[in-house]
C-alpha positions in Angstrom: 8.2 5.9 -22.4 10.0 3.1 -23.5 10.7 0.0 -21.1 14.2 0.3 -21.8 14.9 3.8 -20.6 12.8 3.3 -16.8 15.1 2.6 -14.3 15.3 -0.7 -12.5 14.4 -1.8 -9.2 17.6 -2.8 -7.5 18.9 -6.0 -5.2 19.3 -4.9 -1.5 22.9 -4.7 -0.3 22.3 -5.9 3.3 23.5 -8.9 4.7 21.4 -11.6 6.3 22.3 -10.6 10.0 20.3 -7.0 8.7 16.6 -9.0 8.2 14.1 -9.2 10.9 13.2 -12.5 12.6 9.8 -13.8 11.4 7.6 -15.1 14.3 4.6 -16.7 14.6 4.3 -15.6 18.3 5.7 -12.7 20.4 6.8 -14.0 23.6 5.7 -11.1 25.7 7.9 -12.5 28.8 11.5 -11.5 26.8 12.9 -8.3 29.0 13.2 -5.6 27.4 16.7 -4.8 27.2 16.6 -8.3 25.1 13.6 -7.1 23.0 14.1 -6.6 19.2 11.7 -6.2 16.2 10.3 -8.7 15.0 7.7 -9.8 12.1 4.3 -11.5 13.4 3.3 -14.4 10.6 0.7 -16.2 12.8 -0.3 -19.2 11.9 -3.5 -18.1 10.6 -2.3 -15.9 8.0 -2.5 -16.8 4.6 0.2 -14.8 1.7 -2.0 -13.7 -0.9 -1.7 -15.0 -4.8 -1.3 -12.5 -7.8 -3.1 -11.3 -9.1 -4.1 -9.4 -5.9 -5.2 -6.3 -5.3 -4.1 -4.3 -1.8 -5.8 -1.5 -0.3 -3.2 1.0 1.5 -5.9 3.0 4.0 -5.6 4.7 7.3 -8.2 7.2 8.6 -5.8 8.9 10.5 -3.5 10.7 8.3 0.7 10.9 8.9 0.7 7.3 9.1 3.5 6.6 6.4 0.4 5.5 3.9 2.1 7.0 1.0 5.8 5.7 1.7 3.8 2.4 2.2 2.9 2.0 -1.0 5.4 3.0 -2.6 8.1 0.8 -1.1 5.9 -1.8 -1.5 5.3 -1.4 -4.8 9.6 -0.9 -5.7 10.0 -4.2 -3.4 7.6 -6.4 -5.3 8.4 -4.8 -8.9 11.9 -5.7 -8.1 10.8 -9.1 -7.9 9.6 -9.1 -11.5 6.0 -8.6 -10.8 3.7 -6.4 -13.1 2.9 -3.5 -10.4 0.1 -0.7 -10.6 -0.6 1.9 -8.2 -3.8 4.1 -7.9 -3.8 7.1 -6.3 -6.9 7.9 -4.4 -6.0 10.6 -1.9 -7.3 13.8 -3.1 -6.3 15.7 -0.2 -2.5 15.7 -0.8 -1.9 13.4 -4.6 1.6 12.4 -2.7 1.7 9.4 -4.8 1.3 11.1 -7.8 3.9 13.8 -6.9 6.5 11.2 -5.6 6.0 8.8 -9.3 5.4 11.4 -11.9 3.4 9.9 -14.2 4.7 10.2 -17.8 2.1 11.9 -19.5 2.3 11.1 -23.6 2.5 14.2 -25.7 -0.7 15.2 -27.7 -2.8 13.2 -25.9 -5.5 13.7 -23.4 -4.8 13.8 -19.7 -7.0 11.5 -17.6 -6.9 10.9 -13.9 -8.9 8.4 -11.6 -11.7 11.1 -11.7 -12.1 10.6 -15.1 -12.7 6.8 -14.3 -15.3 7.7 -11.7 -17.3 10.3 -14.6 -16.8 7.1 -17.6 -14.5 9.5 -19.4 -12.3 6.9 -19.9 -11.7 3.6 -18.6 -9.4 2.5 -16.2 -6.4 1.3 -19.0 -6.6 4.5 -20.5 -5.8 6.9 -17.1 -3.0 4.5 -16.3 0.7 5.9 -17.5 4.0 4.7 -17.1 6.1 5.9 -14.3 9.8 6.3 -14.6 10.6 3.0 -12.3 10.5 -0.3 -14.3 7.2 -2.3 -13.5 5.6 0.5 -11.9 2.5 2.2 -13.5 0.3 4.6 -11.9 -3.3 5.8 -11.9 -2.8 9.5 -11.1 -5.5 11.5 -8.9 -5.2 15.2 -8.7 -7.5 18.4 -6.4 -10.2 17.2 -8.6 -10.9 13.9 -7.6 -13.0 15.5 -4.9 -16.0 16.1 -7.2 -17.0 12.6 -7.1 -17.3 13.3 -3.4 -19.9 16.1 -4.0 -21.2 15.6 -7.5 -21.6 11.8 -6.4 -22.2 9.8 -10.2 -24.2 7.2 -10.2 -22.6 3.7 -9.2 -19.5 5.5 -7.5 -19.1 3.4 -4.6 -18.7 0.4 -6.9 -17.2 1.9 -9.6 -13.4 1.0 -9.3 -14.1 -3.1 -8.4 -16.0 -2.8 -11.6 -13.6 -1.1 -13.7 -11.2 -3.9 -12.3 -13.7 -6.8 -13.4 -14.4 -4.3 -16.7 -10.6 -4.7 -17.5 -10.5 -8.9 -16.8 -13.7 -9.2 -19.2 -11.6 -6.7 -22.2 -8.3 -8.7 -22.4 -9.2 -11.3 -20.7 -7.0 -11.4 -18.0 -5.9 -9.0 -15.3 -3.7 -6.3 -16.6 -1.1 -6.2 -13.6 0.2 -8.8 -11.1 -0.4 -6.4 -8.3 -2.5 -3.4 -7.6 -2.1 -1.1 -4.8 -4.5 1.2 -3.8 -3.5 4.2 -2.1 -6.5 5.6 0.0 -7.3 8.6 1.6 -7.3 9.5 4.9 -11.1 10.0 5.9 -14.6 8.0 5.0 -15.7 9.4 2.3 -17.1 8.1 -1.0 -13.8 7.3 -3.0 -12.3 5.4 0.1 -15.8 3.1 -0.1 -15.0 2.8 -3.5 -11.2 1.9 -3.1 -12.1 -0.4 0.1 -14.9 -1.7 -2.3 -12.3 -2.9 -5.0 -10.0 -4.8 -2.6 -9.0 -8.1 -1.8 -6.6 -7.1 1.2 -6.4 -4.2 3.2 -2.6 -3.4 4.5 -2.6 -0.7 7.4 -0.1 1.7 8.1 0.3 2.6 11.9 2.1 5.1 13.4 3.7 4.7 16.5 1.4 7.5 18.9 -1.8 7.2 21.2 -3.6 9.0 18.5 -2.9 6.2 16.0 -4.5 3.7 18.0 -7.5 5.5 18.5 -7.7 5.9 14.9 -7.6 1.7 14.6 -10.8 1.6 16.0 -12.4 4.3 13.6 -11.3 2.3 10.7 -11.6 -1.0 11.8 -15.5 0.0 11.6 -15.0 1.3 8.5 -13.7 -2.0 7.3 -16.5 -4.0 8.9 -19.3 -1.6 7.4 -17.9 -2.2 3.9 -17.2 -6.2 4.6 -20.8 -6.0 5.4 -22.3 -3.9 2.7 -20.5 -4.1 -0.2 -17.5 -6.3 -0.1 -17.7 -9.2 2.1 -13.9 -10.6 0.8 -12.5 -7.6 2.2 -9.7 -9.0 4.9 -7.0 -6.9 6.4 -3.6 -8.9 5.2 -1.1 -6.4 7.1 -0.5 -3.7 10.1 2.8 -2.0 9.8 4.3 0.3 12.7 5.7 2.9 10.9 8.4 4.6 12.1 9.2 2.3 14.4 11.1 2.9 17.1 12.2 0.5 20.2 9.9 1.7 23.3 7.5 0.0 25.8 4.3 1.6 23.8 5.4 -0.1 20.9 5.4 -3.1 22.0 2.1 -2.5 23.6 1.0 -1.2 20.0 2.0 -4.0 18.5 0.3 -6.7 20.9 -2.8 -4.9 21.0 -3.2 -4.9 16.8 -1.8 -8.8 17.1 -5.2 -9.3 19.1 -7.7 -6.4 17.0 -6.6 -8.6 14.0 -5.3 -12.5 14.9 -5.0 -13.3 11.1 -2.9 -10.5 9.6 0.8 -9.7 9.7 2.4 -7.2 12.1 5.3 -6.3 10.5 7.5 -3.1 11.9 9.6 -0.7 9.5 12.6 0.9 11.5 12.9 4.7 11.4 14.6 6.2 8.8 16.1 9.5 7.9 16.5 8.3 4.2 13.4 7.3 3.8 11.4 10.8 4.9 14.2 12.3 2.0 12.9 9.6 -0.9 10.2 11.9 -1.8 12.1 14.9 -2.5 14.6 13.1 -4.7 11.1 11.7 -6.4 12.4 8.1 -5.7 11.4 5.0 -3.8 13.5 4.9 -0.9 14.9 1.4 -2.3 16.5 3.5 -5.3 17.7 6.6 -3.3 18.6 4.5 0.1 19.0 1.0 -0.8 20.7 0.7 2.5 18.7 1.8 4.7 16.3 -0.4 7.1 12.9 0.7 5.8 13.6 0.0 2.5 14.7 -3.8 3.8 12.0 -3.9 6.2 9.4 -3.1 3.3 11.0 -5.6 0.7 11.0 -8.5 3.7 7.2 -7.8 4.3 6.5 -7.3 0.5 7.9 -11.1 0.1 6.1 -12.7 2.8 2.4 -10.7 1.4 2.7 -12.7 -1.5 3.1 -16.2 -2.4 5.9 -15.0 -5.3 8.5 -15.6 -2.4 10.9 -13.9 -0.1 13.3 -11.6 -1.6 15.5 -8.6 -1.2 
């Protein structure tokens, strides 16, 4: 697929009144009828430099990981970075489904399992999607046999495909890559969590979810411990995010669980749960709507590349 027929990312049409307030402290004293999302930057949060690669992971499933990713990855291609996405989830392949990979004709297929099994390298399972600056990494039902066949060097295997790739041409492939991981423990998610650099959250806005925080954040510690002490968590974003007194309790109690990262909420969307049926980021099908501002404002503020709509 050529680079000339992929459709672009587009500019957002909002105006500047549309863009959340960037904070560096929630004043938790502001009434509530005067209360209005904001994004946390505190002070001890540092944007991260390309190339960079982000690991999208929630144990708790229905937390908006998928639509994470992929607005993500439309906000920051839109910004004329080199973007690839891997999908990791087994249990659903939404990211694959939502991107279609564009498989060339006559030639093998290969998926992140074959990456995991050395059928191929990492380069060679990665196609063009039909967005410009997007490439994906497709995963498929049979990822899961790395989960019970278990080949040798599996929890590593992805940071060193990654390093693999640096050595080969010398320089990382992509400006960004976004790892889209699945929603339990198991031996890909090590891997994925393995590979990282920064780990962005997705968090829905429910008493379930924030039981599920505490679940991964000692997934994240085990893995910072054993196999991948840079590991940091860069992001938290409320998902669906609606104005109500237990988001804002939500929100203060992740500010505290993790001082350092950005708490940045996406406003609920209608549009947005459509995107994947029309088998589009929600930036291309609903360029007006919040989430896909929301997502674009974080996007610029993860990296040192810059604001941008």
């Amino acid at each position: 697929m050529s680079d000339a027929t992929r459709l672009a990312m587009p500019a957002l049409p909002h105006a500047p009144g549309d863009r959340l307030e960037v904070v560096s402290t929630w004043n938790a004293e502001t009434p509530y009828q005067s209360w209005r999302p904001q994004i946390l930057v505190p002070d001890g949060f540092r944007p991260s430099a390309a190339p960079v690669t982000f690991v999208v992971v929630n144990q708790k499933g229905g937390a908006g990981k998928t639509t994470t990713t992929v607005e993500l990855a439309a906000a920051l291609a839109a910004m004329g970075l080199r973007v690839r996405v891997i999908d990791a989830d087994h249990q659903e392949a939404a990211l694959s489904a939502w991107l279609l990979p564009q498989y060339p004709e006559g030639s093998p297929r290969h998926s992140l399992r074959s990456v995991f099994f050395d059928e191929c390298t990492l380069a060679e399972a990665t196609y063009p999607t039909r967005f410009g600056n997007i490439d994906i990494v497709p995963a498929g039902l049979d990822l899961v046999r790395v989960e019970y066949e278990r080949p040798i060097g599996a929890e590593g295997a992805l940071a060193a495909a990654l390093a693999r790739e640096v050595e080969e041409h010398g320089k990382p492939l992509y400006d960004v890559t976004l790892l889209d991981a699945a929603p339990s423990l198991g031996l890909v998610t090590v891997s994925v969590l393995t590979a990282g650099d920064r780990a962005l959250v997705p968090l829905g806005i429910g008493g379930l979810d924030l039981k599920g925080m505490a679940s991964l954040h000692r997934t994240i510690r085990v893995v910072q411990n054993k196999t991948n002490p840079k590991l940091t968590v860069g992001a938290v974003f409320l998902t669906a995010w609606d104005k109500s007194g237990f988001a804002r309790q939500l929100a203060e109690r992740v500010s505290l669980d993790y001082p350092d990262a950005m708490v940045a909420p996406v406003r609920r969307s209608i549009r947005a749960a459509e995107a994947p049926i029309a088998e589009q980021p929600v930036r291309l099908y609903a360029p007006e709507s919040t989430a896909a501002l929301d997502y674009s404002q974080s996007a610029g503020l993860l990296l040192e590349w810059g604001v941008t709509a």
